[in-house]
N, C-alpha and C positions, 0 to 999 in steps of 0.2 A: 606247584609241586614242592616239598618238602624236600632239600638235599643236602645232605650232612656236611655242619663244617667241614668236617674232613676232606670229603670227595669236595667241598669248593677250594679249597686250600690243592687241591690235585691239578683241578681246572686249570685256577690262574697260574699255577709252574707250569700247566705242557703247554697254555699258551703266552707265556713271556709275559702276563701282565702284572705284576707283582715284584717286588726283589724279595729277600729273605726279611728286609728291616719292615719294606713295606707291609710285607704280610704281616707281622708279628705285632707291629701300631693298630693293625686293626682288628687282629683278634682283641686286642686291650680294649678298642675302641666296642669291640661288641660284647664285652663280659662286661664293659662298664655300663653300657646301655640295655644290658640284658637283650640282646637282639639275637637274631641269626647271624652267621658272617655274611650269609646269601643280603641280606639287605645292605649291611656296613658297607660289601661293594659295590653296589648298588648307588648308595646315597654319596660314595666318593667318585663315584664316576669312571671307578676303573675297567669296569663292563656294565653293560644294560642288561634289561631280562632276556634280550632276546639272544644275546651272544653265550648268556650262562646256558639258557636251554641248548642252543645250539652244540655247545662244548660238550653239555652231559649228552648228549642225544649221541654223538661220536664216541665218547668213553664208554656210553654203556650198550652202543652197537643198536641203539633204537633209531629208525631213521626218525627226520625232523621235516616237519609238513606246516606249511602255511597254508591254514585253508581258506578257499576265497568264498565265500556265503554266495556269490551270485549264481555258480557253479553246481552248487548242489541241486540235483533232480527234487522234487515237494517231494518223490514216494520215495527215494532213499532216505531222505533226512526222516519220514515217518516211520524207515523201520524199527527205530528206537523212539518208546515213548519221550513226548517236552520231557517231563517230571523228574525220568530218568536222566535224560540228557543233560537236566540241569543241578540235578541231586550229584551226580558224578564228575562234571565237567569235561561230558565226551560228544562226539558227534559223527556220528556215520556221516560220509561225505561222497561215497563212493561205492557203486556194486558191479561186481565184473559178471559176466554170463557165466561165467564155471563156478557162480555162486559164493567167491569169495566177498566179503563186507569190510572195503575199508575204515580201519576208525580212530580217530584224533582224542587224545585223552589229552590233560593237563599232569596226571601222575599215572604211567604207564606201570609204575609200580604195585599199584594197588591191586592187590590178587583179589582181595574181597570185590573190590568194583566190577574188574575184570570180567570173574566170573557171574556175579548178579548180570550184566549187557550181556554178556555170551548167552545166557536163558533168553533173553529177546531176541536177540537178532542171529544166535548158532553159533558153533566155537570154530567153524572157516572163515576167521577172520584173522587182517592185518591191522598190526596195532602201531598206531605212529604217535610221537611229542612234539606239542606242540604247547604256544605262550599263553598262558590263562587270556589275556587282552585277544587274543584270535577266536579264542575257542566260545567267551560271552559275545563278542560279534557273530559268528555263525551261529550260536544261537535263537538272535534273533532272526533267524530264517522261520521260524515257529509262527513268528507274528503272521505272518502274509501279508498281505496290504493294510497299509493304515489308511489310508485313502477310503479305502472302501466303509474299513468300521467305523472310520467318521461319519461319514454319510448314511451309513446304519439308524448311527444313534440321532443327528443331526434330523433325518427322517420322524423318528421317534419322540420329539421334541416336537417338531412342527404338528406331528399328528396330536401332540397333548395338550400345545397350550394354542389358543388362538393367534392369530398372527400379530393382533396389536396390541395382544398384554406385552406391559412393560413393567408390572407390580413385582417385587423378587422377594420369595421367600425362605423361610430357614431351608425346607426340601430341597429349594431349588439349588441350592452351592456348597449341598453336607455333600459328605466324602464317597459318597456311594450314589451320587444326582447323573443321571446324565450331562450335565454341563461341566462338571469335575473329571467325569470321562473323556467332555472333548477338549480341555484344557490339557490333559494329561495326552492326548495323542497326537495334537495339534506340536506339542512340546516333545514327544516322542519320533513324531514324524520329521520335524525341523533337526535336531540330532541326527536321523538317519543322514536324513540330505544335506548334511554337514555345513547347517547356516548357521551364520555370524549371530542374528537378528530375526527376531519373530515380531510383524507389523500388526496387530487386530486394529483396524481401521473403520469408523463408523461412515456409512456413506445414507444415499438418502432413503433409497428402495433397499438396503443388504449392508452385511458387512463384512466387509475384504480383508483377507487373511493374504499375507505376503512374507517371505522369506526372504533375508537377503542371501545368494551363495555363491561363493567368488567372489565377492563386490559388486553383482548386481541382481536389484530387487526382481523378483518374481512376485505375479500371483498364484495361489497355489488353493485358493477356496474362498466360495463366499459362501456364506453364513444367513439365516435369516432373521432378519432385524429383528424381531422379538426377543433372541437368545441375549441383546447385545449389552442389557443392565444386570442379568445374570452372570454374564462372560466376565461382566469387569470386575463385577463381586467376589466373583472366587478368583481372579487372578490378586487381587488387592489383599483378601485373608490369606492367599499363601505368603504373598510381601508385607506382611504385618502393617500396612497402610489404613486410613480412615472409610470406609465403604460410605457413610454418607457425605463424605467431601468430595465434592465434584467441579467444584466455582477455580480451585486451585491446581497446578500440577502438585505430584506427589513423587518422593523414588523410596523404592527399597530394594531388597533381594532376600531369594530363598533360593532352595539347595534342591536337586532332584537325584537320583542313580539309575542308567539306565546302562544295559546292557554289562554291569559291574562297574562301570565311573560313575565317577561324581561331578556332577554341572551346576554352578553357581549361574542364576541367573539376575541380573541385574533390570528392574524394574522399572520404566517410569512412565509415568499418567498426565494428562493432557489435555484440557476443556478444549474442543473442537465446534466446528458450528452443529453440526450434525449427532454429537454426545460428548464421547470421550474414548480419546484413542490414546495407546495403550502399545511400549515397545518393547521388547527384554531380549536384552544384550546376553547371547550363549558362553558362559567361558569354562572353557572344560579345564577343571583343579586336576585331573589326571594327566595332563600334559608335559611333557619333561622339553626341557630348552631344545634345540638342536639346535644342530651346528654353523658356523655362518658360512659354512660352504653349502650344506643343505640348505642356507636362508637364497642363496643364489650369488654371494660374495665369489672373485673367483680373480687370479691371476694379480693386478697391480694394486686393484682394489683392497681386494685382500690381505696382501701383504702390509700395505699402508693402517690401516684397521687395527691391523694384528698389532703391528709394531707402535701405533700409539697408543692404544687401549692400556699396554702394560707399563704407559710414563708413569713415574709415583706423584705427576703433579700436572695440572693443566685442566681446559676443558675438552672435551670431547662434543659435540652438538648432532642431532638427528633432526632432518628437517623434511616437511614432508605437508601435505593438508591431514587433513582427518579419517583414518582407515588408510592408512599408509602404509602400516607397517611398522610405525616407527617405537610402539613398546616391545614387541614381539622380538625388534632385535636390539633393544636396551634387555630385555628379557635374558639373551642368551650369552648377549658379553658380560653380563655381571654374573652368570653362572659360572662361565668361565674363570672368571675374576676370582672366583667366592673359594677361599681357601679357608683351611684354620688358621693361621695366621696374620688374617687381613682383617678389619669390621668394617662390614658394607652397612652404612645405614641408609633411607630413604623417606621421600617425601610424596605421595603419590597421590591423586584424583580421579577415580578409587583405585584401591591395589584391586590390578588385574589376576596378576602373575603370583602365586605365593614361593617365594624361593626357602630352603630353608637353610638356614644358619644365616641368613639375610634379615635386619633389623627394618622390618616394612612400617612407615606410620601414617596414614589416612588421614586428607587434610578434613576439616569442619569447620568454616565460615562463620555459622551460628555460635561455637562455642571460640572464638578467634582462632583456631587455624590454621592458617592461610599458609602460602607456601613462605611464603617470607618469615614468617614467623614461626614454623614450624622449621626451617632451615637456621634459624637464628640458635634452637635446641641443641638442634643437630651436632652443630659445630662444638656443644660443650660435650657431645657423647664420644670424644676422641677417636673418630671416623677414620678411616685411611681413602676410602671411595665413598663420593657421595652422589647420590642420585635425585635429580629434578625431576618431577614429574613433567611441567614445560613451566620454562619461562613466558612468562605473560606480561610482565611490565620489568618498570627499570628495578624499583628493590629488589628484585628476585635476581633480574643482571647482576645488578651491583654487588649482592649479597655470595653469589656464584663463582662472580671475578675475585671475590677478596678470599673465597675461600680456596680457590686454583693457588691464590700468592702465596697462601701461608702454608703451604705444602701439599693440598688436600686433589686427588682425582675428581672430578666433575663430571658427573654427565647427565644430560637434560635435550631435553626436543624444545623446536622452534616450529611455527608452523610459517612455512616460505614456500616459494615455489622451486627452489634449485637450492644446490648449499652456497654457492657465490652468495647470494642475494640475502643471505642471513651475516652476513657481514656490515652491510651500511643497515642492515634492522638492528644490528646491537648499538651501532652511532646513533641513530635516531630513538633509540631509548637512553640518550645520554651518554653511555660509556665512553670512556676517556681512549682515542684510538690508540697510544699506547698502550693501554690495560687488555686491548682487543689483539695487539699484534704482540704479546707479551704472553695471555694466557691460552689463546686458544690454539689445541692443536691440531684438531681436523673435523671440518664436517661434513656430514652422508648425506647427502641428496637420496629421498629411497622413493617407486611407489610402489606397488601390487599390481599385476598382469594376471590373467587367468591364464591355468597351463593348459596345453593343448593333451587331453587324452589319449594314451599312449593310444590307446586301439582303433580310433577316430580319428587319427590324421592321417592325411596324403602329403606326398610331394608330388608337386607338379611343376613343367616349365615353362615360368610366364612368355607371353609374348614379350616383342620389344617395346611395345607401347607399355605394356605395364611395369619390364625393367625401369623403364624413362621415367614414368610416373612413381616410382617407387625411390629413386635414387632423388629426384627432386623432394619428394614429401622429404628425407632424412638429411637433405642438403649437402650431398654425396656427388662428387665429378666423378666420372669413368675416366680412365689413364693411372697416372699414379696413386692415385688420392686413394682408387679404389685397392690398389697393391696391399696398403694397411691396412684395408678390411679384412683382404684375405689371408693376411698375419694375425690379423687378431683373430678371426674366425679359427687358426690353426691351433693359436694358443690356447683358445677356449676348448678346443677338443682335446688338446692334451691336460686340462685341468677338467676333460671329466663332463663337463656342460654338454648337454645333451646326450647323454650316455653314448651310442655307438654308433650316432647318426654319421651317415658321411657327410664329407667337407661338400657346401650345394654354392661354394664360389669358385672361382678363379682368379688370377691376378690381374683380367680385364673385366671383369665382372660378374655377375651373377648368374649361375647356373639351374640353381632349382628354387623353392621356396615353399614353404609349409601350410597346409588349411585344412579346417575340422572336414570330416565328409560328410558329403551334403544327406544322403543317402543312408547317414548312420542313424537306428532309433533307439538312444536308450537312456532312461531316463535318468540312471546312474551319472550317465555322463555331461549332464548337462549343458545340453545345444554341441556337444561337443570337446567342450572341458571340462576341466576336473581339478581343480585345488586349485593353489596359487604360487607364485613365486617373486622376489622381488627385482625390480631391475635398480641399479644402484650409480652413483658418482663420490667418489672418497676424495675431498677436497683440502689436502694438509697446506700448512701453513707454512709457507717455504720464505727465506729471507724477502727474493722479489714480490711476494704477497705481502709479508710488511708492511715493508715500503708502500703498496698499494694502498694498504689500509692508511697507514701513516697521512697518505696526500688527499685522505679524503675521494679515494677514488669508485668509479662507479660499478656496478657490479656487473658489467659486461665487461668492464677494463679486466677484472680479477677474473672474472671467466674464462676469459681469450688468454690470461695469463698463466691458466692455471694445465688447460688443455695444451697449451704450449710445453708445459711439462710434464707430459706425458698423462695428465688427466682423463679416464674415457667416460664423456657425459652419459646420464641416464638412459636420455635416446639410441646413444652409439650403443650402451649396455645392453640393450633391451633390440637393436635391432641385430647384435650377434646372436643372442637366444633364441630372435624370429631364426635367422638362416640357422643355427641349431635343431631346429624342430621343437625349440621346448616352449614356447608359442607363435601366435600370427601377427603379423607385419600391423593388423586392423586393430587388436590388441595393443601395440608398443602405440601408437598414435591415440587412442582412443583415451589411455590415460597422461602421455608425456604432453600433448599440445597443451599449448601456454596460451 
């Protein structure tokens, strides 16, 4: 929706976000950039879209509707043509028996549109605003099942060519082939069901199609083996990659838009025994940071994060294995970070995340470089923050450490299993332990849990066997020990963790405890979950950790040291978000066991 500077300039005074100076830098700031003021705010982060709509939807007495696509009846959503729906950015979502037609526009204002829907669907209708990004989601209610018109065309395929051609011709991967249809839906479907990762997998009779979502792979179709030197062909012409090179792996990426975003997909190819398998990493360029409270950061943690991220000098470290989490929230603290007068530069393999006013540079091996040598650049580009993609060996340590000395912010990933443990990893890459208890000032242990589905979980109360069995797996005594659980379980609902859920401890122990229903079927939800969230340990570098460092000490010594001072480990993180509801006890074990 188009809203006039003006009326944005109205918004941000009724709602406090703005002062007079600040507003007046950014109108400068959007005459200079020839922009809307609606974006300028936008891109300084003083509200998102959804708070502008919101705010107009109140000033100008239009109510404001989220609509949910799963919700919509197939024969309301058809009372307005796709064509329509998508020509104007509207969607009937709703019909009441006295024949009123509720409908969700993106510009409520457009009389012309208005009335053109009013001819289709009657002028008893209620007209509500809602965020362009909602409105191209329930759109795609239009599609119906991709599942099915896979197997359509998938059908269609098998019925044309025999089952053990493998010969692939120009027809077979032009833009209008049935195999460029199942590429495109296969890629279509994986977006719906919000996966990381799309598997094509050569096996010996078929070929397995798998999704990763949440962090774990699915199957989700197999394919038959004849499609599977066609399949590879047009995924390889979308990645500008060689179609007759098969002896070697290959990577690229190409760009898709679906549903109004834009999804970079990252490419790479595979000689296998059985062909060539084939994985592409989903990264949606429409994605804006959030917050590290939305990342699952909360109470001590938190606070520690917060207050060292803003040193003007040191390093900061994220440690973690692989799909951790650990750029997503480099992602968000360097948004935070990213001001006008700071320069963020970076070194990354590959840039995931594109921030903007951020100086992003993508290492190349082939052409030399490498993080060290692209980090070596860096430092003549007068940085004030500088960002490692990971440390991998000592130049990159050393290169990292010397740039913390000489005044510069740090921050980079380690791949370790806890943040203690990346302390005697940087000794055993060389670094001088002075250099180590001198520059670094805190590192995050993180992984990823799947959340449990708001509408798909129960509380229930375990027996005592299972109490028993629960408090041993987290290495938890009943008596006092458990007192601090139920402190911190207290503390975590007053910071919001778990939204309204009631407290399921006591000060002698465990009261309730949380799990997907078994009974639920839906495939939205994923066995029962739905997204993700991280559990976390913020390990700062306190005098007594020095010292630790200093004597060459072991990384259970720094552990035990660390929780001593009020450290709360991953596990402990991750088992107050079990007893929060925001996922399952099976869950925190499933990724924290070492």
């Amino acid at each position: 929706m188009r809203i006039s500077d003006s009326i944005i300039e109205t918004l941000l005074g009724r709602a406090n976000l703005a002062t007079a100076d600040e507003l007046k830098a950014l109108k400068e700031q959007a005459a200079k950039a020839k922009k809307p003021l609606r974006e300028i705010v936008v891109e300084n982060r003083l509200a998102d879209e959804k708070t502008l709509v919101k705010a107009f939807a109140e000033y100008s007495s239009i109510p404001y509707i989220e609509v949910d696509p799963a919700s919509i009846p197939p024969d309301v959503l058809k009372m307005l043509p796709e064509r329509v729906a998508r020509q104007y950015h509207a969607i009937v979502f709703k019909a009441d028996q006295d024949g009123i037609r509720h409908l969700a526009m993106e510009d409520p204002d457009d009389i012309q549109a208005i009335n053109f829907i009013q001819k289709e669907i009657g002028s008893n209708s209620k007209i509500y605003i809602a965020t362009l990004d909602n409105i191209l989601s329930a759109l795609e209610s239009y599609r119906g099942d991709v599942n099915k018109e896979l197997s359509e065309v998938i059908d269609f395929q098998t019925d044309e060519q025999a089952a053990e051609t493998q010969t692939v011709t120009e027809e077979d991967i032009a833009e209008d082939s049935p195999i460029a249809q199942t590429v495109n839906l296969l890629l279509e479907y994986a977006i719906r069901s919000h996966a990381s990762d799309v598997h094509i997998e050569p096996r010996e009779e078929f070929v397995q199609i798998r999704y990763r979502i949440d962090g774990v792979l699915k199957e989700v179709n197999r394919l038959p083996k004849n499609v599977l030197g066609a399949l590879i062909s047009r995924v390889k012409i979308l990645a500008n990659l060689k179609i007759d090179e098969r002896r070697v792996p290959q990577d690229g990426r190409f760009k898709i838009k679906v549903a109004g975003r834009q999804y970079a997909l990252r490419v790479s190819t595979l000689p296998v025994a059985d062909g060539e398998k084939i994985v592409m990493r989903i990264l949606d360029e429409s994605n804006q940071a959030v917050t590290l409270e939305e990342l699952g950061f909360w109470g001590k943690a938190l606070a520690d994060i917060n207050r060292e991220m803003e040193e003007p000098n040191g390093i900061v470290l994220m440690t973690g294995p692989t799909g951790s989490g650990k750029s997503t929230s480099l992602f968000s603290i360097l948004t935070i970070l990213n001001r006008p007068n700071v320069n963020i530069s970076t070194i990354e393999d590959p840039v995931e995340y594109k921030i903007p006013g951020v100086n992003q540079t993508q290492t190349n091996p082939k052409a030399g470089m490498t993080f060290a040598s692209g980090l070596r650049s860096l430092l003549r580009q007068d940085p004030n923050i500088i960002m490692i993609g990971e440390i991998r060996d000592s130049e990159t340590a050393n290169l990292g450490i010397q740039a913390a000395l000489t005044g510069h912010m740090v921050f980079s990933t380690l791949h370790t299993n806890n943040a203690a443990t990346s302390l005697p990893r940087l000794l055993d890459m060389g670094i001088e332990p002075f250099l180590i208890a001198s520059t670094v000032r805190a590192v995050v242990g993180q992984r990823l849990v799947r959340r449990l589905h708001q509408a798909s979980r129960e509380s229930y109360t375990p027996t005592p066997e299972e109490k028993a069995e629960v408090l041993k797996l987290f290495g938890i005594q009943e008596g006092a020990n458990f007192a601090v659980i139920h402190e911190l379980e207290k503390m975590a609902a007053a910071a919001g963790v778990g939204g309204d859920t009631p407290l399921s401890t006591e000060p002698t122990g465990i009261k309730t405890l949380w799990r997907a229903k078994k009974d639920f079927n839906d495939d939205e939800a994923h066995e029962g979950y739905k997204g993700r969230l991280g559990i976390y340990e913020v390990l700062t570098n306190s005098g007594e950790i020095q010292k630790l460092i200093m004597s060459h000490s072991t990384s259970d010594q720094i552990q035990r040291q660390s929780i001593q001072e009020g450290m709360i480990t991953m596990q402990l993180d991750g088992f107050i978000k079990a007893l929060r509801g925001e996922t399952s006890i099976e869950e925190i074990l499933r990724v924290s066991r070492e």
